[in-house]
N, C-alpha and C positions, 0 to 999 in steps of 0.2 A: 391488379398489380402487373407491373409492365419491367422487363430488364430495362436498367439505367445505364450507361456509358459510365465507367468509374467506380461501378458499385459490385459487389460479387455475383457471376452471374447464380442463373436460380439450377442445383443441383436436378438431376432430373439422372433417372434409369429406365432405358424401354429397351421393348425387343427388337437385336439387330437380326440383319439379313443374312449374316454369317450362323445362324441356328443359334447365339447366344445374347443374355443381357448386356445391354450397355450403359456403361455410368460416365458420369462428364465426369465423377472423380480416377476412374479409370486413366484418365490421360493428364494427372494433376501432372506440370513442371512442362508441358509442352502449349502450342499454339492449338487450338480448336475452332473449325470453321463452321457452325451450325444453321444450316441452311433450311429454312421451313419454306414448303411447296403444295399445292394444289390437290394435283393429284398423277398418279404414274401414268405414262406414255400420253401426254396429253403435249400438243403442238409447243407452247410457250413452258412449260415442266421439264420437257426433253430438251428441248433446245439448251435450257439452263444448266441440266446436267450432264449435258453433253458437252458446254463448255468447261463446266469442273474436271471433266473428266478426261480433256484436250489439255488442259493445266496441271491434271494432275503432280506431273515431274516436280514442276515448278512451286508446285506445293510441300511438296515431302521435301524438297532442297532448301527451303523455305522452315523446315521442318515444323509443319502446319498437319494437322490432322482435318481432312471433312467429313463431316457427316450431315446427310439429310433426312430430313423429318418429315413424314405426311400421316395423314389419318388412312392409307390403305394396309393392307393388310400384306403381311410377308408374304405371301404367296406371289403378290401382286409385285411387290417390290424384287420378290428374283426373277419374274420375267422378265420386269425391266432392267433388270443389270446385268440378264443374259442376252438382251436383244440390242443393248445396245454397250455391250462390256465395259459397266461401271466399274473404275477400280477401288470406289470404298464404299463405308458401311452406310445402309438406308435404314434407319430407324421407324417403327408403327407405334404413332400416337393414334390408336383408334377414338379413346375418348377425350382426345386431346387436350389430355390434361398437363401436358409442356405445354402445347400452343398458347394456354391461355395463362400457365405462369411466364408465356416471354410476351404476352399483350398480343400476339399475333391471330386468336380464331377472335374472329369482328365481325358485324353484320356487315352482308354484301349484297350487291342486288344487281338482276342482270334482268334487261326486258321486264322493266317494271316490279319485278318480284323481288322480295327481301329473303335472306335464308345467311344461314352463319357457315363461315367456311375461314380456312386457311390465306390471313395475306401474305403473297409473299415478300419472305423479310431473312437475313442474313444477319447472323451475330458472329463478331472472332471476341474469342474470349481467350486473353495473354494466358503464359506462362504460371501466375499469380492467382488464375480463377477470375481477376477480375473482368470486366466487360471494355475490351479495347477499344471495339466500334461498333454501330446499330444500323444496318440499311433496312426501310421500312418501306412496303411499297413498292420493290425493285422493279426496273426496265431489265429485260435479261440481256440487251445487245450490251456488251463491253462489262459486265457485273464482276464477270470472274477475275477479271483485270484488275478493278476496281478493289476488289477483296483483298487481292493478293497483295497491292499498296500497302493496304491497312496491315495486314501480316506482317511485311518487313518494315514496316515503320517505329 
């Protein structure tokens, strides 16, 4: 099962990086930006959230919530939003079980090798719950830009 564009996104509660749970019903009546990633402080993962987090203003004026998703572990994810001062919440899919109700943990293969891992992929999901827009695959040059369209749109 894969998030559809139009259809409700898939409810999901995992542990944030602020010490508490997080629910996508937590933020029902606002915009949500859910961004699924790799892994923390890794060259193309940073870069990504580094540009979230150069956007950030623009998002909350936007009044857009982000939150990103990876299978590392909180511990991992406050380093990384101490080192590189993220200003929102990282969510830990260890057994990534959002990833794979938004379609996004796939087999990947690098140097020949196959292995299952995180692609990354951006969901905004409106106001409504429903699923506004899907980027699958992302390029991280100009994504956050890209996002932000889809937001005010």
């Amino acid at each position: 099962m894969a998030a559809v564009v139009g259809k409700k996104a898939p409810e999901f509660t995992l542990a944030g990086s602020q010490g508490k749970d997080v629910s996508l019903k937590d933020f029902k009546g606002k915009t949500v930006v859910v961004y699924f990633y790799p892994k923390d402080d890794t060259p193309g993962c940073t870069r990504e959230a580094c540009d979230f987090r150069d956007a950030s203003r623009k998002f909350t004026t936007a009044k857009a919530v982000v939150l990103g998703v990876s299978p590392d572990s909180l511990k991992s994810h406050d380093k990384f939003i101490a080192k590189f001062d993220l200003p929102f919440t990282l969510l830990s899919d260890p057994d990534h079980e959002v990833a794979e109700k938004y379609g996004v943990w796939v087999e990947k293969s690098m140097y020949g090798r196959k292995y299952m891992g995180i692609e990354r992929s951006t969901f905004v999901i409106g106001p409504d719950g429903k699923l506004k827009a899907a980027y699958r695959k992302v390029k991280v040059d100009g994504h956050s830009d890209e996002v932000l369209a889809a937001v005010k749109a």
